[in-house]
PyMOL Python script that loads the backbone (N, CA, C, O; Angstrom):
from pymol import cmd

cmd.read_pdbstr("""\
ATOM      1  N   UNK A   1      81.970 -86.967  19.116  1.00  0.00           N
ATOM      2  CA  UNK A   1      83.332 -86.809  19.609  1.00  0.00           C
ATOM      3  C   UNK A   1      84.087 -85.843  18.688  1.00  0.00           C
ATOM      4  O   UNK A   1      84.255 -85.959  17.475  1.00  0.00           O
ATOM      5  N   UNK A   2      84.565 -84.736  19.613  1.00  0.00           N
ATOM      6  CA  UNK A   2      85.694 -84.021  18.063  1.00  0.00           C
ATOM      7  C   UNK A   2      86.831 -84.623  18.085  1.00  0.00           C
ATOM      8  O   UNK A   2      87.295 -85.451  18.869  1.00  0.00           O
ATOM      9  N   UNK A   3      87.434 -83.904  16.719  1.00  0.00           N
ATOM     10  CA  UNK A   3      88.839 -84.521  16.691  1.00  0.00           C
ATOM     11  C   UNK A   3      89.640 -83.284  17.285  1.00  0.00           C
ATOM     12  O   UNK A   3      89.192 -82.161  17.518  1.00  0.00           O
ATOM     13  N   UNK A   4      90.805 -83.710  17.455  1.00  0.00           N
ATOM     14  CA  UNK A   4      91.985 -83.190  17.979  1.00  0.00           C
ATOM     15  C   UNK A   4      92.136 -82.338  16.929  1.00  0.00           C
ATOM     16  O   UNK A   4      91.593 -82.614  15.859  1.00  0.00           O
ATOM     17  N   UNK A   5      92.968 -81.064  17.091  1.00  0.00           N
ATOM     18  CA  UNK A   5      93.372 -80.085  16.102  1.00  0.00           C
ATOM     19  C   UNK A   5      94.587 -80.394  15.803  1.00  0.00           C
ATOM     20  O   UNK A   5      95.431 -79.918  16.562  1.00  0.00           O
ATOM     21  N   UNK A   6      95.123 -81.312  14.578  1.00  0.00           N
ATOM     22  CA  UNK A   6      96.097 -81.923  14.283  1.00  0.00           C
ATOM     23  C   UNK A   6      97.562 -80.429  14.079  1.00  0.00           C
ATOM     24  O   UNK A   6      98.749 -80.445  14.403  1.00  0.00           O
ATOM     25  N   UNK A   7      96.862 -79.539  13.537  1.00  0.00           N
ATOM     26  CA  UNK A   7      97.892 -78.547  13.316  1.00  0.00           C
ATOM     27  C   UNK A   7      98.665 -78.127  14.565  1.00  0.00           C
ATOM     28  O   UNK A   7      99.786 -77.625  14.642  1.00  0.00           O
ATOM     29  N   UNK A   8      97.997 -78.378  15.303  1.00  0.00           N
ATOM     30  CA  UNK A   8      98.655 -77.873  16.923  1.00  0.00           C
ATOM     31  C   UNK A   8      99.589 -79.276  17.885  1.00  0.00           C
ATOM     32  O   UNK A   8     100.529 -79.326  18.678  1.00  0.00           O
ATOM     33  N   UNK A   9      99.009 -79.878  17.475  1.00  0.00           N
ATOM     34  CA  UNK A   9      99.901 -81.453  18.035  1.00  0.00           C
ATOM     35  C   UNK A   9     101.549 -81.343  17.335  1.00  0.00           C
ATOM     36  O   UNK A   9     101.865 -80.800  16.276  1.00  0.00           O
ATOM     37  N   UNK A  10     102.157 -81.832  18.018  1.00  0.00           N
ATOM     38  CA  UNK A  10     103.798 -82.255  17.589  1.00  0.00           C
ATOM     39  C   UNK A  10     103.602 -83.384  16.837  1.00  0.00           C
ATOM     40  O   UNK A  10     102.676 -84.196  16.846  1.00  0.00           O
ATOM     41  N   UNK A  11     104.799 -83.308  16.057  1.00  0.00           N
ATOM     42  CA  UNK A  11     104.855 -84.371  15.358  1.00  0.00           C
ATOM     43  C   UNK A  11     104.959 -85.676  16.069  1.00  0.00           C
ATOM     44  O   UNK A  11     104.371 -86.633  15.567  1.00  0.00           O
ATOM     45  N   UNK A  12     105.518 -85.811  16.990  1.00  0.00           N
ATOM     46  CA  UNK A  12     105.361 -87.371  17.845  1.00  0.00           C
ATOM     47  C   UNK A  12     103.922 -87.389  18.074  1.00  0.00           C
ATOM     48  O   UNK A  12     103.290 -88.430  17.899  1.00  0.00           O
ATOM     49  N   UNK A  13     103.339 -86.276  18.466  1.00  0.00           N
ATOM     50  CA  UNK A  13     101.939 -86.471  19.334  1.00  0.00           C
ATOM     51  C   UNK A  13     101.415 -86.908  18.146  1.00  0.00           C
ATOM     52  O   UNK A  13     101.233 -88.097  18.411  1.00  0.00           O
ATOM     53  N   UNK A  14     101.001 -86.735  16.868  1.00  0.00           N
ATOM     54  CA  UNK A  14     100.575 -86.757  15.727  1.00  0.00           C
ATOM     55  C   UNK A  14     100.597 -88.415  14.862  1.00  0.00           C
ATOM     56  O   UNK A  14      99.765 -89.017  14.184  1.00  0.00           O
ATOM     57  N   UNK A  15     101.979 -88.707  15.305  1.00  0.00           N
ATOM     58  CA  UNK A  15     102.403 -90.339  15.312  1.00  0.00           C
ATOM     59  C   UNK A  15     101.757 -91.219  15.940  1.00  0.00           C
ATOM     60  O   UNK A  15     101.023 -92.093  15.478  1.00  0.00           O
ATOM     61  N   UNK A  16     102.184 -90.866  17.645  1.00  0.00           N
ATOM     62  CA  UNK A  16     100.895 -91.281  18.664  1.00  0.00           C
ATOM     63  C   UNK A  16      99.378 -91.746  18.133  1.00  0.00           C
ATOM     64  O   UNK A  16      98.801 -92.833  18.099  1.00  0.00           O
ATOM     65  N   UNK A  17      99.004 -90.339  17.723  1.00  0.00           N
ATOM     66  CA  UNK A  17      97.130 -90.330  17.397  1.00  0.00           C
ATOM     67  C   UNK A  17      97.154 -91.390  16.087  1.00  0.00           C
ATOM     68  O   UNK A  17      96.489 -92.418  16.215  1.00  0.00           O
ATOM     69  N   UNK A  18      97.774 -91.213  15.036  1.00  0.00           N
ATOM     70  CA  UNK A  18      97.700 -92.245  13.803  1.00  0.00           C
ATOM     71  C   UNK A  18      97.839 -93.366  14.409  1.00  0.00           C
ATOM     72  O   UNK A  18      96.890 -94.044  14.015  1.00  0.00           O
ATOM     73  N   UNK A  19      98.584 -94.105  15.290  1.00  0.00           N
ATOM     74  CA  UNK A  19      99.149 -95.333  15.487  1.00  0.00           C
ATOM     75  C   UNK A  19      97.679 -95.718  16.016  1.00  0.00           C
ATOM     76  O   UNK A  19      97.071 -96.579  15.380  1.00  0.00           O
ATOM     77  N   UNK A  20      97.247 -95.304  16.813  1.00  0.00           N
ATOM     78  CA  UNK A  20      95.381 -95.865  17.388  1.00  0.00           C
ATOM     79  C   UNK A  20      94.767 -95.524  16.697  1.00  0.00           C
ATOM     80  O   UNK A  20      93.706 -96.148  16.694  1.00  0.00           O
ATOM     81  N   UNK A  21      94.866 -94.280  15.532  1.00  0.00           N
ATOM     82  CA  UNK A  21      93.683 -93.559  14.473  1.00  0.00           C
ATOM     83  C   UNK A  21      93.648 -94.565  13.107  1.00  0.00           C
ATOM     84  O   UNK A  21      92.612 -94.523  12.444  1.00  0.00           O
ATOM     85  N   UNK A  22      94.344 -95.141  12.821  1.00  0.00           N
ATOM     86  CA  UNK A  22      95.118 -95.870  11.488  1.00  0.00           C
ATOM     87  C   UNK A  22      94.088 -95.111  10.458  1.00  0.00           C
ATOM     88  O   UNK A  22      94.654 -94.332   9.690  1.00  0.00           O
ATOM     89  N   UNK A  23      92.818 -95.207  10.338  1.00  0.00           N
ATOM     90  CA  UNK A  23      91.957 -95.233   9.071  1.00  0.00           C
ATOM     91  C   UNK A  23      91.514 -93.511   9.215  1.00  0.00           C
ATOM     92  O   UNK A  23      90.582 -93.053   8.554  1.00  0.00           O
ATOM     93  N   UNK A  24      92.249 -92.751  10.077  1.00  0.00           N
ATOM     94  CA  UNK A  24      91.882 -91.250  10.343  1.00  0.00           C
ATOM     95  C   UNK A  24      92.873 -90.540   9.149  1.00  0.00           C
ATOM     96  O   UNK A  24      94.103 -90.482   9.184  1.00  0.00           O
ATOM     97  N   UNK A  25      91.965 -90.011   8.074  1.00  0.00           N
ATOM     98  CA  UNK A  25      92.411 -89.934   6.831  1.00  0.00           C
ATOM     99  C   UNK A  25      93.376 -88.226   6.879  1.00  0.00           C
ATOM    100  O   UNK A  25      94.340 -87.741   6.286  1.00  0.00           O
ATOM    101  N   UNK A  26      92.315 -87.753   8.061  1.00  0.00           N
ATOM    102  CA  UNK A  26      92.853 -86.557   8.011  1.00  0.00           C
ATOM    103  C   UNK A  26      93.747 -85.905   8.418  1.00  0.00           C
ATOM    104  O   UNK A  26      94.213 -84.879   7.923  1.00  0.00           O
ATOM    105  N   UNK A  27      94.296 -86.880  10.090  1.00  0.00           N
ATOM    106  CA  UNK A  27      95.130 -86.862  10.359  1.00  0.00           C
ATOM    107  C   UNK A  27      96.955 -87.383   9.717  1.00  0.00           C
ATOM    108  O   UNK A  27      98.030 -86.879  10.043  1.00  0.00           O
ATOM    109  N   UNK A  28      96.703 -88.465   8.803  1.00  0.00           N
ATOM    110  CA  UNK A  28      97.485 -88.957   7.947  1.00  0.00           C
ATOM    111  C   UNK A  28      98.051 -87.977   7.203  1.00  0.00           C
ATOM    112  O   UNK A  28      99.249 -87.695   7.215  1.00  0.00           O
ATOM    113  N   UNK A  29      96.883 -87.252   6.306  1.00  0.00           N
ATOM    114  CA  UNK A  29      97.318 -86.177   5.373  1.00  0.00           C
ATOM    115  C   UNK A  29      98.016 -84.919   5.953  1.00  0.00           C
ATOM    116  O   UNK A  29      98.619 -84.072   5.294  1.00  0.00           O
ATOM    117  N   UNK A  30      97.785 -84.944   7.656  1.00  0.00           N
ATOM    118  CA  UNK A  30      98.364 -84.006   8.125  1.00  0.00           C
ATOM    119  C   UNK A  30     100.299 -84.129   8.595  1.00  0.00           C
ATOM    120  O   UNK A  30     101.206 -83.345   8.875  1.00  0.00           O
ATOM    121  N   UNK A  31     100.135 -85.397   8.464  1.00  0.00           N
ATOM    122  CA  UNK A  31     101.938 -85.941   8.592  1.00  0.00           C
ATOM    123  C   UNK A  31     102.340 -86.027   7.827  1.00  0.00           C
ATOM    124  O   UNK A  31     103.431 -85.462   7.755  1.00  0.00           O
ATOM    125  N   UNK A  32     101.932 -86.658   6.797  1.00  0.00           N
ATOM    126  CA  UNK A  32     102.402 -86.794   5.444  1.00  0.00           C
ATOM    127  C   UNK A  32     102.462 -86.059   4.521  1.00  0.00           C
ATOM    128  O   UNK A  32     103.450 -86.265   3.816  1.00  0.00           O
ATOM    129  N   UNK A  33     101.539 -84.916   4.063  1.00  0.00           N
ATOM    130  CA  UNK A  33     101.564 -84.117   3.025  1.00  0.00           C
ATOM    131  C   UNK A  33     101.508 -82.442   3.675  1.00  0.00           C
ATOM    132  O   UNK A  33     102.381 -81.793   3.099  1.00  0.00           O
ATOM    133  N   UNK A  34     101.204 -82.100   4.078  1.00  0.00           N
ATOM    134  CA  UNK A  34     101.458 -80.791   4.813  1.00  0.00           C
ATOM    135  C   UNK A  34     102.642 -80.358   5.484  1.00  0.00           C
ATOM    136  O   UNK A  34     103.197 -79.267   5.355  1.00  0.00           O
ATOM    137  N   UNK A  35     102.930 -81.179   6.109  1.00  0.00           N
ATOM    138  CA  UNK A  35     104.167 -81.427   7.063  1.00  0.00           C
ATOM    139  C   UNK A  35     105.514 -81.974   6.182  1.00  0.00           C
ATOM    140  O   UNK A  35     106.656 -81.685   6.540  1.00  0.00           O
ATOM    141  N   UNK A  36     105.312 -82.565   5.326  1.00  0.00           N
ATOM    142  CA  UNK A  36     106.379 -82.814   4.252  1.00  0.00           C
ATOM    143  C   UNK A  36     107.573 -81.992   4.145  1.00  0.00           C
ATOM    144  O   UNK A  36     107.474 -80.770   4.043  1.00  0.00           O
ATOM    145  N   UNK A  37     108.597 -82.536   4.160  1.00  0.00           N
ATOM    146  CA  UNK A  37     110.085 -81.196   4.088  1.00  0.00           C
ATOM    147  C   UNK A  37     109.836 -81.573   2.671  1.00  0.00           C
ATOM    148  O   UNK A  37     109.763 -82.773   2.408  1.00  0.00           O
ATOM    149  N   UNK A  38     109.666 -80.498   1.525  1.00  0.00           N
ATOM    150  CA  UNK A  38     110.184 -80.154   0.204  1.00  0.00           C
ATOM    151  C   UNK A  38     111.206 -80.342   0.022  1.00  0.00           C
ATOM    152  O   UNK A  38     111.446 -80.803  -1.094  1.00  0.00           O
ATOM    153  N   UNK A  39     112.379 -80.115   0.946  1.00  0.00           N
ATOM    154  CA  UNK A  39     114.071 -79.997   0.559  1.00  0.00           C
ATOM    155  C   UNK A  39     114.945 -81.242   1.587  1.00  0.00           C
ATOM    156  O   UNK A  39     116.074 -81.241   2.078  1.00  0.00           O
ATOM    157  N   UNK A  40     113.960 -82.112   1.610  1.00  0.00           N
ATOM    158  CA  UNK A  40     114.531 -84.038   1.818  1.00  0.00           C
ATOM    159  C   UNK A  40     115.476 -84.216   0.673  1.00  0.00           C
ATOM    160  O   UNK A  40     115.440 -83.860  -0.505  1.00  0.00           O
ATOM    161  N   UNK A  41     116.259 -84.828   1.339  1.00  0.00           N
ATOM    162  CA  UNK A  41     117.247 -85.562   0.133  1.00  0.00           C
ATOM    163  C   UNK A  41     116.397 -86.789  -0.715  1.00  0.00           C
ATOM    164  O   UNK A  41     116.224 -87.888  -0.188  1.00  0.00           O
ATOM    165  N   UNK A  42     115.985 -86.535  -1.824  1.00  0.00           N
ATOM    166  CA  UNK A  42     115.719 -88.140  -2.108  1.00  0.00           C
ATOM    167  C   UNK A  42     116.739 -89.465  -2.717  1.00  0.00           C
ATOM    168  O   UNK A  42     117.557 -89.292  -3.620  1.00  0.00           O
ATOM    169  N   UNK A  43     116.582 -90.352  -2.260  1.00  0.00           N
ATOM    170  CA  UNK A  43     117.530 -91.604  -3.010  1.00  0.00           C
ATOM    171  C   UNK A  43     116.714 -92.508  -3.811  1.00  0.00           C
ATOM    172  O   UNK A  43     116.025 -93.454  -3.427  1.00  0.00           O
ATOM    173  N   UNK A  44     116.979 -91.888  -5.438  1.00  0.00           N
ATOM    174  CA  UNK A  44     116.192 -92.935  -6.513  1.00  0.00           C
ATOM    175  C   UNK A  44     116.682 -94.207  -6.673  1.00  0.00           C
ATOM    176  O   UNK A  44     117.867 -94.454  -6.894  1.00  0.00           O
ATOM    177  N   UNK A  45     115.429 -95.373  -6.521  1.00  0.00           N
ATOM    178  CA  UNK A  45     115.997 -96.710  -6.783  1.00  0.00           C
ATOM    179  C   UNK A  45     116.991 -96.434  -7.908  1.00  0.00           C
ATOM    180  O   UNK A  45     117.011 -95.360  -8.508  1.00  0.00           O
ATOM    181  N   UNK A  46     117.902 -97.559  -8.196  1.00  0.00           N
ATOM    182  CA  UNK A  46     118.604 -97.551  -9.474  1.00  0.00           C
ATOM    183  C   UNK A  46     118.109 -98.582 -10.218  1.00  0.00           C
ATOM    184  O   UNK A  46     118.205 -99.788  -9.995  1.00  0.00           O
ATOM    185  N   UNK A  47     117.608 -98.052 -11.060  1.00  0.00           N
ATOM    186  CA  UNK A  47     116.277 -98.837 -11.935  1.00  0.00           C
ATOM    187  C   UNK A  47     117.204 -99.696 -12.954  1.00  0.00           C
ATOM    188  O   UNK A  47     116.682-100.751 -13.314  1.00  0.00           O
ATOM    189  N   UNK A  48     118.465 -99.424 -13.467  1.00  0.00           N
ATOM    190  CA  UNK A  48     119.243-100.177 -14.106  1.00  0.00           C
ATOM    191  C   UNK A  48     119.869-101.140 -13.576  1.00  0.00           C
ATOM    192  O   UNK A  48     120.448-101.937 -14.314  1.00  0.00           O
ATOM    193  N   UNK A  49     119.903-101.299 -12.138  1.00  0.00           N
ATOM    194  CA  UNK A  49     120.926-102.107 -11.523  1.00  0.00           C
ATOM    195  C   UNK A  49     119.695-103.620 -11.483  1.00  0.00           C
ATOM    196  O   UNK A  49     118.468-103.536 -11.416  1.00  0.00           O
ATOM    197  N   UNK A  50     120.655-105.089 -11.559  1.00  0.00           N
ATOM    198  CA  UNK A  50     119.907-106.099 -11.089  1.00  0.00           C
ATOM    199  C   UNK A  50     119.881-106.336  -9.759  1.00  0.00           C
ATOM    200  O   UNK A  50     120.875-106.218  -9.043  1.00  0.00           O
ATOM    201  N   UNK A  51     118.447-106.775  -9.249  1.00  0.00           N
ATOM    202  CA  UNK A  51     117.502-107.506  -7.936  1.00  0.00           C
ATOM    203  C   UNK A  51     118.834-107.633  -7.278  1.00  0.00           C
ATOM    204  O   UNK A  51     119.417-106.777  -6.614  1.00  0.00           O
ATOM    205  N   UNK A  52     119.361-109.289  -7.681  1.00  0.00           N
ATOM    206  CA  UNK A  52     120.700-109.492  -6.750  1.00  0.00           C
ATOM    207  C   UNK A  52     121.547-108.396  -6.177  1.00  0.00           C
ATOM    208  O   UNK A  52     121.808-108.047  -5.026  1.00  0.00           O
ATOM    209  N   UNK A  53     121.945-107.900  -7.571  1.00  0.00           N
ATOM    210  CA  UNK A  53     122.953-106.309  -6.929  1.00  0.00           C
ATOM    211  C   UNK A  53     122.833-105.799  -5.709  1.00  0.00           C
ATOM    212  O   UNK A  53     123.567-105.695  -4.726  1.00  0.00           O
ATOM    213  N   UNK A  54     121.213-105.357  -6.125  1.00  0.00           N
ATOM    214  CA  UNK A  54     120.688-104.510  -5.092  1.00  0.00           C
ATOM    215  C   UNK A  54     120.856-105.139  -3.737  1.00  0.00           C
ATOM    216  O   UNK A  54     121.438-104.727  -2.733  1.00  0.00           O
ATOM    217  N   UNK A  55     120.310-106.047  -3.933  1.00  0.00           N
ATOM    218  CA  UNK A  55     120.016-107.125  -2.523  1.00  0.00           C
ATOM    219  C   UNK A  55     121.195-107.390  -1.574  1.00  0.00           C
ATOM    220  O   UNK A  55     121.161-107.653  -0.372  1.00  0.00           O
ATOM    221  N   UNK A  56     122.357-107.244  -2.485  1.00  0.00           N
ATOM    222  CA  UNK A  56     123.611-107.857  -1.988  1.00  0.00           C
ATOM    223  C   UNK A  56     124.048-106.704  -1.368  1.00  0.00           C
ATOM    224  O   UNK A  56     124.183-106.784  -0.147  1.00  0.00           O
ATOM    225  N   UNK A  57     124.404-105.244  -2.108  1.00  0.00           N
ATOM    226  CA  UNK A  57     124.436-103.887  -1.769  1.00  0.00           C
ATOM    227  C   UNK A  57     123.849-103.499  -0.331  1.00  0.00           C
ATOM    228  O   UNK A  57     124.477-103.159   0.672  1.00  0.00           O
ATOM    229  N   UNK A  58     122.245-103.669  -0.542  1.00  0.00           N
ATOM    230  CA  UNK A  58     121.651-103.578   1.010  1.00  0.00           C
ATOM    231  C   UNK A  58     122.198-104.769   2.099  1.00  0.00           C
ATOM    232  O   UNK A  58     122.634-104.437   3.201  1.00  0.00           O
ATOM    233  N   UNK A  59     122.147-105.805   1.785  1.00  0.00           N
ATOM    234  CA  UNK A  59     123.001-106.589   3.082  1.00  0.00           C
ATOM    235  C   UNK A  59     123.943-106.203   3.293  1.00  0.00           C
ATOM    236  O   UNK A  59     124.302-106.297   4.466  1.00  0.00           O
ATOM    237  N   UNK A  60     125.018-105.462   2.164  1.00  0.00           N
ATOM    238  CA  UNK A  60     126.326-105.102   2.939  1.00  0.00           C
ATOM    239  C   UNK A  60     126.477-104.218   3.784  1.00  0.00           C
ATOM    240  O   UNK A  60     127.374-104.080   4.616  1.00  0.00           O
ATOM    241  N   UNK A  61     125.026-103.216   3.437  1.00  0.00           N
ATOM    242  CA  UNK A  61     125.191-101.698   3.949  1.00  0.00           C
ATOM    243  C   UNK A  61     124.386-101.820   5.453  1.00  0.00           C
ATOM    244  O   UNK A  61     124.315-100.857   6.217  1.00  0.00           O
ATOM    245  N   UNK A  62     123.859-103.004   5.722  1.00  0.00           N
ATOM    246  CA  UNK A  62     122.870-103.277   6.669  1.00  0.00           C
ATOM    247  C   UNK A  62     124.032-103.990   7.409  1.00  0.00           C
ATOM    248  O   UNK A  62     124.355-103.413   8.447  1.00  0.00           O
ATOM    249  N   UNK A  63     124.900-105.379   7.046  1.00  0.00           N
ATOM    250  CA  UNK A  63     125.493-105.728   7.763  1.00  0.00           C
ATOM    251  C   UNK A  63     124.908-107.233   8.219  1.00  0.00           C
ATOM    252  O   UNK A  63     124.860-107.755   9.333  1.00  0.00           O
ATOM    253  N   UNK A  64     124.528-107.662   7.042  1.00  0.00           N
ATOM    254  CA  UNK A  64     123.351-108.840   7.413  1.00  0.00           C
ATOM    255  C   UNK A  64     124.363-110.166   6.560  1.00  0.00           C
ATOM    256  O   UNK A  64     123.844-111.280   6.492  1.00  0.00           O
ATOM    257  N   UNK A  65     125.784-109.958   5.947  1.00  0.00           N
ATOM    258  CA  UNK A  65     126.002-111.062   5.250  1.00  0.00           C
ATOM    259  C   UNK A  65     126.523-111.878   6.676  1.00  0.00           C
ATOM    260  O   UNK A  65     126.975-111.283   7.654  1.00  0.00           O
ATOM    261  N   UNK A  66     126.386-113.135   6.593  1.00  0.00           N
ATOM    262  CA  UNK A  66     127.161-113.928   7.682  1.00  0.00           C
ATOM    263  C   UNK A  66     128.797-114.015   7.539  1.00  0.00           C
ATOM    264  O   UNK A  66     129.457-114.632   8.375  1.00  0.00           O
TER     265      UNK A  66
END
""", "prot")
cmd.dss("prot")
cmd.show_as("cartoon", "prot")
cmd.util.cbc("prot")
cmd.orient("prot")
C-alpha cells in the first residue's frame, strides 16, 4: 500500500489521516515539525507562580468557578 504524499494534503486533510494513522510517524512529523509556524506566540508556564495560583487563574480564565 503507498502512503499518501503528506506535502500535498491540507492541513485538515493531514489531521484527518493522523486521527486513523496515530502510529504513522511520518505523517506526524509532517504536522508538527515541518509545518510548524516559527513566529507562534509562545506562553511560558510561570515556573515561579504556586499549583493553586495557577489552577485558580485557569478556572477564572475558563470560567469554571461556581
Amino acid at each position: 500500500m503507498m502512503k499518501p504524499d503528506f506535502t500535498k494534503m491540507t492541513r485538515k486533510e493531514l489531521k484527518k489521516y493522523i486521527l486513523s494513522h496515530p502510529t504513522d510517524d511520518e505523517a506526524i512529523r509532517e504536522l508538527f515539525i515541518n509545518r510548524r509556524n516559527p513566529n507562534v506566540q509562545v506562553f511560558p508556564y510561570p515556573n515561579n507562580m504556586p499549583y493553586a495560583e495557577i489552577e485558580a487563574m485557569l478556572k477564572s480564565k475558563l470560567n469554571l468557578d461556581p
